[in-house]
Each structure stands twice: as structure tokens, then as C-alpha cells.
matplotlib code that plots the C-alpha trace (Angstrom):
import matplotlib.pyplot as plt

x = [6.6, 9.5, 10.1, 12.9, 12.9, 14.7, 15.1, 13.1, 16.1, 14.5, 13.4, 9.8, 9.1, 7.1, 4.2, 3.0, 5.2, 7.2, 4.4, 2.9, 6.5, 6.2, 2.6, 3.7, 6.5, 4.5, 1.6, 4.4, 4.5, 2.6, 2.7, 0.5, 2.3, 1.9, 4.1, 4.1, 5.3, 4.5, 2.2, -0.1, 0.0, -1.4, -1.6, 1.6, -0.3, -3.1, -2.1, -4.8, -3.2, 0.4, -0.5, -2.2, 0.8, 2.6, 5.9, 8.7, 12.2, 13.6, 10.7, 11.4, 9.3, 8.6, 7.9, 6.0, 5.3, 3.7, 3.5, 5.9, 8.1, 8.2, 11.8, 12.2, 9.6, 10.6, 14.0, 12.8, 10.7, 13.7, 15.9, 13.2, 12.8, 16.8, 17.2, 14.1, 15.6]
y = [-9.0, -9.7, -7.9, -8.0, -6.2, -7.6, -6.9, -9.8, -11.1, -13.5, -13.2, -13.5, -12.6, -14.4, -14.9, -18.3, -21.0, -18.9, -18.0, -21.5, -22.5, -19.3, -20.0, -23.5, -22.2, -20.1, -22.5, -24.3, -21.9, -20.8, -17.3, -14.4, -13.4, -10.5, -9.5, -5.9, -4.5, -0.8, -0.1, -2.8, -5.8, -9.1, -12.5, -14.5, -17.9, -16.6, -17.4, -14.8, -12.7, -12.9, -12.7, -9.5, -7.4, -8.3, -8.9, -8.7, -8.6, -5.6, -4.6, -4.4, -6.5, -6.9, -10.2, -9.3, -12.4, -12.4, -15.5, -18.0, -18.9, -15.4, -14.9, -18.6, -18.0, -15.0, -15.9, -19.1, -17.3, -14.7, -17.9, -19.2, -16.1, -15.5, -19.3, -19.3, -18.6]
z = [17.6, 15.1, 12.1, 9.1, 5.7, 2.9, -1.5, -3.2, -5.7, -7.8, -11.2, -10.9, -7.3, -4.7, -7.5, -8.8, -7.8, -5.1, -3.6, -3.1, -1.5, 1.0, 2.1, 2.6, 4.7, 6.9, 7.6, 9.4, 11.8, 14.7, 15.2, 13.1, 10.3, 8.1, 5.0, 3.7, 0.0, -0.7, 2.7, 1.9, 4.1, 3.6, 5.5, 4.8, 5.3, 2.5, -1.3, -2.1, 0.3, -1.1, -4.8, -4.5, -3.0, -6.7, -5.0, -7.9, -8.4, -6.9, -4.6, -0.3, 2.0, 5.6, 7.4, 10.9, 12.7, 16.7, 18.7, 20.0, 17.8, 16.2, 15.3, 14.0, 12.0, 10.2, 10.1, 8.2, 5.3, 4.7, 4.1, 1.8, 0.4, -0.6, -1.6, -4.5, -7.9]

ax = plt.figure().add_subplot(projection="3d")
ax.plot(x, y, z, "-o")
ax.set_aspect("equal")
plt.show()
């Protein structure tokens, strides 16, 4: 298991539009993941999932993925994360 925390910095957070790009992202990716935002946790490969943490500007999250290509994966949705503006 990998994990990172990081501050979402983007106006709107990962909601709408962001959040499409990041569950693009992740279904790239082999491994489970998870994202967390206020002790909630959701599926980082379900829209559903992602829109109802209400991730905004300002607000910590943790990526937790487990599988193979754990750390490439995480490591690749915290750049996507810091590069949406």
C-alpha cells in the first residue's frame, strides 16, 4: 500500500470537470485506489464516489492505492491533481 496527502489548490476542487479528468486518470491504473477528504473515503475510479467527498479549494486529501503499480499510480493523480487550475 502507498499513501500521499496533499492541499487541493484549485479554484473549484476536484468537482465537475476535475473530477472527470481524475477518474480518467485513475481507471488507467491497476491497483485499488481510495481517496479520503475529512475521514470519508471513496473509490477514486467512481465519479459518484469522488463527487460526494465535496473536495474544494483548501481541503487535505489522501490517495491510497494497493496493487502493482501502487506508487506510479498515486504519484500520477497528485501530479494531476497540482497541474488542474
Amino acid at each position: 500500500m502507498f499513501t500521499k496527502t496533499i492541499t487541493v489548490q484549485n479554484a473549484v476542487g476536484l468537482r465537475a470537470r476535475p473530477a472527470t479528468f481524475f477518474i480518467q486518470k485513475a481507471n488507467t491504473f491497476r491497483s485499488s485506489i481510495w481517496i479520503e477528504n475529512n475521514d470519508r473515503r471513496a473509490n477514486a475510479k467512481s465519479l459518484l464516489g469522488v463527487l460526494s467527498l465535496g473536495i474544494k479549494k483548501g481541503d487535505t486529501v489522501t490517495i491510497i492505492a494497493e496493487g502493482e503499480d501502487e506508487e506510479e499510480t498515486v504519484e500520477g493523480l497528485i501530479d494531476l491533481i497540482l497541474s488542474i487550475e
